[in-house]
C-alpha positions in Angstrom: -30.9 -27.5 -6.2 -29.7 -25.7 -3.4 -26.1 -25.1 -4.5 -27.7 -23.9 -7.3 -29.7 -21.5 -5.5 -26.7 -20.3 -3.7 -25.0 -19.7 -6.8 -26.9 -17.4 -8.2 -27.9 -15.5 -4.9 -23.9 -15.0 -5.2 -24.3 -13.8 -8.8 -27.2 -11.4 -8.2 -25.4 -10.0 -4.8 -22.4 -9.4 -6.7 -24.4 -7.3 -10.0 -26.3 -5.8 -7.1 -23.2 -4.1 -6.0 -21.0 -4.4 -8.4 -19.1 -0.3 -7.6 -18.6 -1.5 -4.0 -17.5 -4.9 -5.3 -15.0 -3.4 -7.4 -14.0 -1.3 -4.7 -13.2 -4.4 -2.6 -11.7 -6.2 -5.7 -8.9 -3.4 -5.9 -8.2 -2.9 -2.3 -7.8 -6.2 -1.4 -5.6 -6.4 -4.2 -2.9 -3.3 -3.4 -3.1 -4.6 0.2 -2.1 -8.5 -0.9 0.1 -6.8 -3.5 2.2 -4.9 -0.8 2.2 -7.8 1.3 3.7 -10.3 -1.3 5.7 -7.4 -2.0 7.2 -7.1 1.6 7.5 -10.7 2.2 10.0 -10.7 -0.9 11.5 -7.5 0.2 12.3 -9.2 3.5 13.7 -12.1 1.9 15.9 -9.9 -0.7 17.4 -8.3 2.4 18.1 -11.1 4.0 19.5 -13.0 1.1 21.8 -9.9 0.5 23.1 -9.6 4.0 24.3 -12.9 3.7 25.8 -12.7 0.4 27.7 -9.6 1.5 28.5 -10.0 5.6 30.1 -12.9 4.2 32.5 -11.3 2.0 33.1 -8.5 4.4 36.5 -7.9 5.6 38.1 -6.1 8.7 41.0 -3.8 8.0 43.9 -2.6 10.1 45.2 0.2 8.8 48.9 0.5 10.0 50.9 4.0 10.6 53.3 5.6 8.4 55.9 8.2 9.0 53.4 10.9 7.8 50.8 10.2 10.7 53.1 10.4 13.5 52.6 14.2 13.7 48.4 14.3 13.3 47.6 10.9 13.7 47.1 10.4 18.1 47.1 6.4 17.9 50.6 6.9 15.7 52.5 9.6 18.3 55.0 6.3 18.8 55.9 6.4 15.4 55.4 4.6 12.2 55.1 0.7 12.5 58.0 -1.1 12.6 58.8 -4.6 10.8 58.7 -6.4 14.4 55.6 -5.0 15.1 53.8 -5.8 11.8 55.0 -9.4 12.2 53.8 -9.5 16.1 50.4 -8.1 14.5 49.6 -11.0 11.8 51.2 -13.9 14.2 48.3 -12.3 16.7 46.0 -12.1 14.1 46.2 -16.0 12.5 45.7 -17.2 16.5 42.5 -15.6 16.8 40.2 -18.4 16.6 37.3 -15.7 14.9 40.0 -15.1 11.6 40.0 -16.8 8.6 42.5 -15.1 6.5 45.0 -12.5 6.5 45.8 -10.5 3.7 48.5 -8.0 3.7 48.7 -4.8 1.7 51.6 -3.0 1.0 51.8 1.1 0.4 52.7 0.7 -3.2 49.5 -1.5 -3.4 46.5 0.6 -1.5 47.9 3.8 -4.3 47.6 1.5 -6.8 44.7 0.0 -5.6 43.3 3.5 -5.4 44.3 4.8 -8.4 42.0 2.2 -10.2 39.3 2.7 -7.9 39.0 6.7 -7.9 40.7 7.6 -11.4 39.2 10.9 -11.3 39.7 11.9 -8.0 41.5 15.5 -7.8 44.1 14.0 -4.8 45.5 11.4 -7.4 48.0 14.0 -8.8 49.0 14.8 -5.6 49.4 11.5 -4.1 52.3 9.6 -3.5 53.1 5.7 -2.0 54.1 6.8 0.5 51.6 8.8 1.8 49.1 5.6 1.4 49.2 3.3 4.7 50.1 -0.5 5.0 47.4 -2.8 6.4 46.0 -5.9 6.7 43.1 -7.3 5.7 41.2 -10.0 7.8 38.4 -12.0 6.8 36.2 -13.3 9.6 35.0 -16.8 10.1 31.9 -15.3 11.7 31.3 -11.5 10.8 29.9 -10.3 13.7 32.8 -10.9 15.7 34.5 -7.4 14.4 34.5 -7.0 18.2 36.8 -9.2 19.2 39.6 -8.0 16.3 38.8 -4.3 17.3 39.2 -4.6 20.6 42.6 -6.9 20.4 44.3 -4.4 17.5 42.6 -0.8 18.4 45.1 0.4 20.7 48.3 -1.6 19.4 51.4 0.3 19.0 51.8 0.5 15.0 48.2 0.5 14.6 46.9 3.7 12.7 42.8 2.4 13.0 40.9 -1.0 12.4 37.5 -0.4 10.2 35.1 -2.8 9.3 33.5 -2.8 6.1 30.0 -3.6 7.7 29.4 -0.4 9.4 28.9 0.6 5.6 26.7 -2.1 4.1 24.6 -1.2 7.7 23.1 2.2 6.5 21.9 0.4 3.1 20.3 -2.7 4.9 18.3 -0.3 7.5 17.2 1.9 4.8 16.1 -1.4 3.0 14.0 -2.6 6.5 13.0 0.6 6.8 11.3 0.9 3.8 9.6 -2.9 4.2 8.7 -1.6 7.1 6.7 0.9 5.3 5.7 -0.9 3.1 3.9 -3.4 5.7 2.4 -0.5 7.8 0.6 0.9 4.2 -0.5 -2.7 3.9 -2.2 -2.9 7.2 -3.4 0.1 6.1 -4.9 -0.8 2.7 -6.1 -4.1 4.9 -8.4 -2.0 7.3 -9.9 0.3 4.4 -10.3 -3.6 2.4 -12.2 -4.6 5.4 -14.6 -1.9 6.0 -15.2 -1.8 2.4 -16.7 -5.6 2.8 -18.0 -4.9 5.9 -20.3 -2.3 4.4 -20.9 -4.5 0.9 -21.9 -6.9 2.4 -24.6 -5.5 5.1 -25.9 -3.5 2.1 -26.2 -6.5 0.0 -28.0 -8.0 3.3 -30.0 -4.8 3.4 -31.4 -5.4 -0.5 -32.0 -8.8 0.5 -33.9 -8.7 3.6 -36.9 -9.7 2.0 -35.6 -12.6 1.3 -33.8 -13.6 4.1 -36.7 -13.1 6.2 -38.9 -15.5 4.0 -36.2 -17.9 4.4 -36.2 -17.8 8.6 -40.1 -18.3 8.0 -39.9 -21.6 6.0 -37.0 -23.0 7.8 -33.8 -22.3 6.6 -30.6 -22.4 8.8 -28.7 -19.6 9.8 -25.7 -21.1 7.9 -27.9 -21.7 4.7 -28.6 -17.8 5.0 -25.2 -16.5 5.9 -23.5 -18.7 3.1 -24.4 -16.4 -0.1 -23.0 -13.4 1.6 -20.0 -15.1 2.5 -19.0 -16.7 -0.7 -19.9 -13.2 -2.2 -16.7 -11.8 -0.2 -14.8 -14.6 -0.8 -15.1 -14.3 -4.1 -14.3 -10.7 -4.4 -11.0 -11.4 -2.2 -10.5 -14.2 -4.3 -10.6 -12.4 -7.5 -8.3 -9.4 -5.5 -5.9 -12.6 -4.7 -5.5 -13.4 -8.5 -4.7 -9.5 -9.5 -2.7 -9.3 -6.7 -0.4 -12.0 -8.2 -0.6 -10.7 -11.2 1.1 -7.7 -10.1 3.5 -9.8 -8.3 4.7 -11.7 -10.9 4.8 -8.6 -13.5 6.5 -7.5 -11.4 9.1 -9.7 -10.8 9.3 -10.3 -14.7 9.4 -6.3 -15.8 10.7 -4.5 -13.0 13.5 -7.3 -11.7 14.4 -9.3 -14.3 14.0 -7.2 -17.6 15.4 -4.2 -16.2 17.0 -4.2 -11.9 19.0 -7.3 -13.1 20.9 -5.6 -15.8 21.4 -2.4 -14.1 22.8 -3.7 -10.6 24.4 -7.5 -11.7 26.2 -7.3 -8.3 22.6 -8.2 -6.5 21.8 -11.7 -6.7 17.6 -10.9 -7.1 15.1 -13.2 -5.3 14.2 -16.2 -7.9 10.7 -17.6 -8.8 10.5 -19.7 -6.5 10.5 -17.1 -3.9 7.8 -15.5 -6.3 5.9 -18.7 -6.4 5.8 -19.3 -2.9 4.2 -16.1 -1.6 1.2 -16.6 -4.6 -0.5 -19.6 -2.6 0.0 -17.3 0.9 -1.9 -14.3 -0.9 -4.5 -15.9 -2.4 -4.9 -17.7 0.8 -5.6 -14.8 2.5 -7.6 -12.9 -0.2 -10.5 -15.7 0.3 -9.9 -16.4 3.9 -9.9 -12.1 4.9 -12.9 -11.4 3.4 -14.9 -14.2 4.5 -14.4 -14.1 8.2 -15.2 -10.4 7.8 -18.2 -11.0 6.2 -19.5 -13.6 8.5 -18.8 -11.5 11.4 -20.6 -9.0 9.8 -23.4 -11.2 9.2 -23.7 -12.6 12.7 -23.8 -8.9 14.2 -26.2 -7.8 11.3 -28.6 -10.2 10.8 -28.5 -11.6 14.1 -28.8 -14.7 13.2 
């Protein structure tokens, strides 16, 4: 009987409100939405900087008889077979390298060529021109340091560049904008909060009739507070199950119908990733609203 009689004091508070409850319903669900959202942003980034740190490689570009005139780390002339050979046996004993590659002129123009066919200097450009160097792949990518250091200032050695200092800019845009994303989700959060602060102090308000007939015969204050707090959970619950709604729409539409065929190179986060941020969301989307209701209540009806 009294379950019952909870149940449909939930029912009548939520008709009773039902603009504010709506209200709640939606912000609670944009804010859960941009949190799933971020929490799968964060672990697209991080899945992508290991995919391509890993595949990064260190290159020591060596001087040709065209720097030695504008070229200040090549004023000793081009590189010399003795000193290429000294460079790679140095290289292989570093205990950070994994593999050496070498590349010959005749390779980085042809190796240009098919990268930048269109590129006004191909006409111009001849193999010789184009510089010799070797590319290293690191057992551990963050060690750049320790090749850079050793190779920098080598006589032969034009300039050593690692590839990572360009995948850098793309990865801090992409924190940068989970950042954003997380600070507009506090956001939404605080506006999600006030909004079932005030629904459900008005809902106590339109019920205080009630409530007081209820202190009179008895009733205890977690009897009273209950309806009111199942009311918000149930509006955060409901905000939960659009919030992973949009979640997995998006995942289905926006990654895998459409980001998938239009940048293969990026391995996108899977279902399961999808599936277990859902329980996390809806988690919160009860849990939120009803310790913000019961605070509410405690301060409100004073009970």
């Amino acid at each position: 009987m009294r379950a019952q009689f909870v149940f449909s004091e939930i029912g009548v508070g939520l008709r009773r409100n039902l603009t504010m409850t709506f209200a709640v319903i939606v912000s609670v669900a944009i804010s859960l939405a941009l949190l799933g959202g971020a929490l799968l942003a964060r672990e697209q980034v991080n899945s992508m900087k290991g995919y391509w740190y890993d595949k990064v490689q260190v290159s020591i570009y060596l001087c040709n008889k065209n720097d030695a005139e504008t070229e200040p780390s090549c004023t000793r002339g081009a590189v010399t077979g003795q000193q290429k050979r000294e460079i790679k046996d140095d290289l292989e004993k570093l205990q950070v390298v994994d593999k050496v590659y070498y590349e010959s002129s005749d390779q980085a123009y042809k190796h240009y060529k098919e990268q930048f066919p269109d590129s006004p200097l191909v006409p111009s450009l001849t193999a010789d021109q184009m510089q010799e160097s070797y590319r290293v792949k690191l057992a551990d990518p963050t060690k750049f340091d320790v090749v850079s250091s050793a190779f920098s200032d080598r006589a032969g050695v034009h300039s050593v560049q690692d590839q990572k200092d360009l995948l850098e800019d793309l990865f801090n845009l992409l924190n940068g904008m989970n950042t954003a994303a997380l600070f507009l989700m506090g956001l939404m959060l605080i506006v999600a909060l006030l909004l079932i602060v005030n629904t459900v102090r008005v809902s106590a308000f339109s019920r205080r009739r009630e409530t007081g007939i209820m202190r009179l015969v008895g009733a205890s204050s977690f009897y009273i507070q209950i309806p009111f707090i199942l009311e918000a959970a149930v509006a955060g619950l409901l905000g939960g199950v659009f919030a992973s709604t949009m979640l997995m729409g998006g995942k289905y539409f926006l990654v895998d119908s459409w980001l998938a065929d239009k940048i293969p190179l990026i391995q996108f986060v899977g279902w399961d990733s999808v599936l277990k941020v859902l329980p996390l969301v809806l988690a919160v989307g009860v849990l939120m609203p009803a310790l913000a209701a019961f605070l509410a209540l405690r301060k409100y009806l004073r009970v």
